[in-house]
Kinemage of the C-alpha trace (Angstrom):
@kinemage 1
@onewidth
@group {chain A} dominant
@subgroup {mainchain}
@vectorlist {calphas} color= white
{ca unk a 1} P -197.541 140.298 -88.678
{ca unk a 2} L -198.149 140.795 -92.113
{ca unk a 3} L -201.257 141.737 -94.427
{ca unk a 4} L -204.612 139.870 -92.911
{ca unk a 5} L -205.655 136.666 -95.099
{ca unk a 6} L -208.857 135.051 -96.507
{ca unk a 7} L -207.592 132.330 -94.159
{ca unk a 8} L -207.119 134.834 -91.206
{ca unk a 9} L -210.966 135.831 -92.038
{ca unk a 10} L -212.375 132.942 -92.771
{ca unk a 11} L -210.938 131.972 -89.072
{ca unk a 12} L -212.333 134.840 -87.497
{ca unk a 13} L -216.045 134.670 -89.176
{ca unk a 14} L -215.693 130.643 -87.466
{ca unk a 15} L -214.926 132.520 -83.976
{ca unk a 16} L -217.730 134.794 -84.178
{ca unk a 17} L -220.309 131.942 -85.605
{ca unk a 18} L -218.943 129.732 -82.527
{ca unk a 19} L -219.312 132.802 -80.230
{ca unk a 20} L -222.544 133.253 -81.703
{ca unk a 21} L -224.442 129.952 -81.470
{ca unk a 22} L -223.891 129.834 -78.221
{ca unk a 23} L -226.129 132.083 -76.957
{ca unk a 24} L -224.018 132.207 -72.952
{ca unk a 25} L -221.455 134.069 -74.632
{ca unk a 26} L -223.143 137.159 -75.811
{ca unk a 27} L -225.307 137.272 -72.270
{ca unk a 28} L -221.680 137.393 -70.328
{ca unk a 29} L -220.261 140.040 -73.249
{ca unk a 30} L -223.242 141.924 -72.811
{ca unk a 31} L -222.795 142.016 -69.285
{ca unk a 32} L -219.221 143.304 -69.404
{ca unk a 33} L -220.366 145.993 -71.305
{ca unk a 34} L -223.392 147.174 -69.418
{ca unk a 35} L -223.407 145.832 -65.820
{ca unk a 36} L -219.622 145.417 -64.706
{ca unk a 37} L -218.792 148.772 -62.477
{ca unk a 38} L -216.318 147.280 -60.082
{ca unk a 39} L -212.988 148.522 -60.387
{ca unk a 40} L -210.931 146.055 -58.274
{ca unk a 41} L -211.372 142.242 -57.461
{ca unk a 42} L -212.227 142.848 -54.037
{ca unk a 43} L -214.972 144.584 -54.701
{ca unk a 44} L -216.092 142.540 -57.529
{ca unk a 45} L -215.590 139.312 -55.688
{ca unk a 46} L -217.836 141.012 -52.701
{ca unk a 47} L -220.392 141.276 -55.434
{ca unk a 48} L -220.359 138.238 -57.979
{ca unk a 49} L -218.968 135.419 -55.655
{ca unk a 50} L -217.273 132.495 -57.351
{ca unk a 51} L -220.142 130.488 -58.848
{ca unk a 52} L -222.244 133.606 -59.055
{ca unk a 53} L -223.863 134.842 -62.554
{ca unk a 54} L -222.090 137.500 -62.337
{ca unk a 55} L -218.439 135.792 -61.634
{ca unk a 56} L -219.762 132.878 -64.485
{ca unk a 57} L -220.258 136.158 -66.987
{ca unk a 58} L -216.770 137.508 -66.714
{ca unk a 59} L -214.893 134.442 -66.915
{ca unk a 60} L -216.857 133.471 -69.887
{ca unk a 61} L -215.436 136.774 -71.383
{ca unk a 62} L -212.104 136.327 -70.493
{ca unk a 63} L -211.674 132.910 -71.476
{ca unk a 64} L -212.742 133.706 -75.306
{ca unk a 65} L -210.563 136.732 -74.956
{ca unk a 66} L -207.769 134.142 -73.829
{ca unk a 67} L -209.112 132.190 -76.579
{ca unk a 68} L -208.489 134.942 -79.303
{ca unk a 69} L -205.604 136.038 -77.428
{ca unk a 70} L -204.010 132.532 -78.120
{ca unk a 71} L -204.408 133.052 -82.092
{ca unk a 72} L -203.249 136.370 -82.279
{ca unk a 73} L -200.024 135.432 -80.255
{ca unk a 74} L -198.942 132.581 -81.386
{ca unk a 75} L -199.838 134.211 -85.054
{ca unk a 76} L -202.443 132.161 -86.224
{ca unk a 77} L -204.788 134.970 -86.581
{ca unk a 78} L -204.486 138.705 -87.677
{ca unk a 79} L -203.894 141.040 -84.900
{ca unk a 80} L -205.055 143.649 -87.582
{ca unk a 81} L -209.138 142.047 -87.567
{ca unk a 82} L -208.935 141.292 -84.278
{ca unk a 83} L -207.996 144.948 -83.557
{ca unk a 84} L -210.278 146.618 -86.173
{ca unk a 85} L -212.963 144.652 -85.227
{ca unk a 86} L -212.620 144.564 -81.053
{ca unk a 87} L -210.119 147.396 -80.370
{ca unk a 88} L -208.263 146.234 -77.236
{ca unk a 89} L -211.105 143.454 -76.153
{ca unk a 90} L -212.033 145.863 -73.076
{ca unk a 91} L -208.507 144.628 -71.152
{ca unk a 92} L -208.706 147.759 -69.393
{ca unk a 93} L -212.272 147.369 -67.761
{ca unk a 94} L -211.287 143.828 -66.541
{ca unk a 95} L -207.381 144.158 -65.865
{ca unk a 96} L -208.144 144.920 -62.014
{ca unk a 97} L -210.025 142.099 -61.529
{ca unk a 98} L -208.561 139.222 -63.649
{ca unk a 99} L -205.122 140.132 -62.194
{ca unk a 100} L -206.402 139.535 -58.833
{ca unk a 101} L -207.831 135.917 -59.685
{ca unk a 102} L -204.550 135.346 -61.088
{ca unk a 103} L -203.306 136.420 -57.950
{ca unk a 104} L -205.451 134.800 -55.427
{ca unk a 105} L -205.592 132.127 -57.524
{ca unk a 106} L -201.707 131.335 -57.646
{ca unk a 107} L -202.311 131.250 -61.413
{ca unk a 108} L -199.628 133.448 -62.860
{ca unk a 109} L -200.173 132.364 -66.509
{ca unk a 110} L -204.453 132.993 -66.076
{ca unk a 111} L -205.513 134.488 -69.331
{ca unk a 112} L -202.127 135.856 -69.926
{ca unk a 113} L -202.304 135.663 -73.586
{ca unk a 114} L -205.374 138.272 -73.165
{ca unk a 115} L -203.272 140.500 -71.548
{ca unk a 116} L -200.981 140.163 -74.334
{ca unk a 117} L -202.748 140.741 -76.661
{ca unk a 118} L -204.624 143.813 -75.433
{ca unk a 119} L -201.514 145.261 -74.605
{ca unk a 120} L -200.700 145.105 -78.568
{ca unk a 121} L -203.492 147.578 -79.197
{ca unk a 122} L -201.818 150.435 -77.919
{ca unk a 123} L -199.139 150.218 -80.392
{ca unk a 124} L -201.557 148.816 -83.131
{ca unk a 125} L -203.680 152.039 -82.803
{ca unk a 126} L -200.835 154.576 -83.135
{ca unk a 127} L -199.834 153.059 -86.198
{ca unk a 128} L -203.806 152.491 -87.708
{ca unk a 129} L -205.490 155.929 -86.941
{ca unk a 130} L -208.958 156.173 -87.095
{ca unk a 131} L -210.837 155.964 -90.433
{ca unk a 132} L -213.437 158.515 -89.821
């Protein structure tokens, strides 16, 4: 992808104002961050049933990662901001468990263009070292 664009940030400052307003979205980020400890779906579903705050939190998260994940792909956004502002969008902390509502689900496509995205990182970051 090439160099980020004032279009590519004015996009991105629109995503987090959206993200923003609505205040649901930083409660289930949040929540990711501090209170999410399971490390496979059966556990988590044990824990946050569907319907659940808990379950409500995480696909809030994942479907505005699937949201950004969409841009990035399909190269309507900068994988560079989206990378030097969120890193790899936590993927890793929620792999186990979104891959097992795809699964259980029968949902094979279920916030695949997360996944894709995230998975970009890794190669992003070994080109884009760390500035301090």
């Amino acid at each position: 992808m090439s160099k980020p664009t004032k279009e590519d940030a004015a996009l991105l400052l629109q995503l987090l104002s959206v993200f923003a307003a609505n205040e649901k979205n930083n409660i289930a980020a949040n929540w990711v961050f501090e209170k999410l400890h399971e490390k496979d779906y059966d556990d988590f579903k044990t824990k946050y049933p569907m319907g659940s705050e808990g379950y409500k939190n995480l696909a809030r998260f994942a479907s505005n990662g699937e949201l950004i994940g969409t841009l990035v792909n399909q190269e309507l956004l900068s994988e560079d901001l989206v990378f030097d502002l969120w890193g790899g969008m936590l993927w890793e902390k929620v792999e186990p468990i979104l891959l097992g509502m795809r699964k259980e689900a029968n949902m094979p496509r279920l916030y695949e263009n997360y996944e894709v995205c995230a998975k970009k990182y890794q190669t992003w970051a070994e080109k884009n070292p760390p500035k301090v």
